[in-house]
N, C-alpha and C positions, 0 to 999 in steps of 0.2 A: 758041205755048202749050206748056207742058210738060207735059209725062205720065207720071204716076207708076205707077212699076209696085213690082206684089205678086206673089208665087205664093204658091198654097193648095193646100191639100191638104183633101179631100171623103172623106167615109166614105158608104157605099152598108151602114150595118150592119144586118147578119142576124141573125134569132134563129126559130129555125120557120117559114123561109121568108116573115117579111113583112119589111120596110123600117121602119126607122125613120125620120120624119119631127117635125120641131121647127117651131113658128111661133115669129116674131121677134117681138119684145117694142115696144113702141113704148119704155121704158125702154135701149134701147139705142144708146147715143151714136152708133155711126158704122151706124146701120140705115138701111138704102133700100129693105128688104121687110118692112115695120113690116104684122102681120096675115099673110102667106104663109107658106109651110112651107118652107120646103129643106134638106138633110140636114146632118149636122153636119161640122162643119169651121172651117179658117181659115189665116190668115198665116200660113208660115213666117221662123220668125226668123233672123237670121244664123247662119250656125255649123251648124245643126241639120240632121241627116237628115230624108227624107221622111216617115219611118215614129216619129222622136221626135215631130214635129209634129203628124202624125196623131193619136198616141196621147195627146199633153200636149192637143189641142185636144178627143177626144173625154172625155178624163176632164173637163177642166174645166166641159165643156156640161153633159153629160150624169152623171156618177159612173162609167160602164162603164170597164171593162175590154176591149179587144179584140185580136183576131185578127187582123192586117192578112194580107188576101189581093194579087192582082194589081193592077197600072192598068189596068181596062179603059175610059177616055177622058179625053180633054183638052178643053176648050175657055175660051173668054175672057169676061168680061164688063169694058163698061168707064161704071161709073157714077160719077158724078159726086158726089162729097166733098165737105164744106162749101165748096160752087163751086168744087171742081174735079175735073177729070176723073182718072180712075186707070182703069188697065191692070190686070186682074187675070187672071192664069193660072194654071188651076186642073185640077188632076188627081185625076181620080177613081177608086178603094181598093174593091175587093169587103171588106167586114171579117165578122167574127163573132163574137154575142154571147154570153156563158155566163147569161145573164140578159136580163131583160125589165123589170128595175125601175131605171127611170131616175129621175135627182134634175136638175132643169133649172137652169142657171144663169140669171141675171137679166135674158141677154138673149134668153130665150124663154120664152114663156107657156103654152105646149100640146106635147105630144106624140103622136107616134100612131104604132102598127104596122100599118103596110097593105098589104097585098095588091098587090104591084108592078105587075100587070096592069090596077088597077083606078086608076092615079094618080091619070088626069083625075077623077076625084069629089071631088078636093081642090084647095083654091088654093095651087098651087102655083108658085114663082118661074118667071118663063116659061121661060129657056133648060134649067130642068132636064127640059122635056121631052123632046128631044132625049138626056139621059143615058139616061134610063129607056127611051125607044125603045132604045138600043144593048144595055141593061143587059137586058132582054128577048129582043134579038137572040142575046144569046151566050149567054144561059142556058134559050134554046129554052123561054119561056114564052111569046112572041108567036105568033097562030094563021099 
């Protein structure tokens, strides 16, 4: 069986210290977290830097503008596309925002700025647990 691989690129965007989180639209073609939250991001195209990708994926979700900071993690998921499986690897972007007023594209229905400490009180995609554990770790918010 073949396996199709992606890299992405994830924004972790700041604005007064909370997080930006989007839920996935059931309106969206290639969604497998139709109702979760996970941060904004996506495929990089051929050709493209990390940080064009980044910033073309966050304007297009969301309207912002950002700040691309460090990678502070990588990790993979690999879910399964109209019956088939895909590789996805994905690296994660501290960003920042000059604004708080987001415009959602169509493949998310909700937003929210939360409190990074307090993730679990949201349905969030499972593996982004693990970012937010790190992204706590290095930002000395975890007790």
């Amino acid at each position: 069986m073949e396996i199709k691989l992606f890299v992405a690129t994830k924004a972790f965007i700041l604005y007064e210290n909370k997080v930006l989180i989007v839920k996935e639209s059931s309106r969206y073609k290639e969604g497998v977290n139709t109702g979760k939250f996970d941060v904004v991001g996506g495929r990089i195209s051929p050709g493209e830097s990390l940080q064009e990708a980044l910033k073309r994926e966050v304007l297009e979700e969301t309207g912002l503008d950002i700040k691309i900071g460090n990678i502070f993690f990588a990790n993979e998921a690999r879910p399964t596309l109209e019956g088939k499986t895909c590789q996805i690897i994905r690296m994660f972007f501290t960003c920042q925002a000059n604004k708080d007023e987001v415009r959602l594209s169509q493949d998310h229905e909700e937003f929210l700025w939360i409190d990074p400490q307090k993730y679990q009180d949201y349905t969030i995609i499972e593996n982004l647990h693990e970012v937010f554990e790190e992204f706590l770790k290095i930002n000395s918010l975890k007790d």
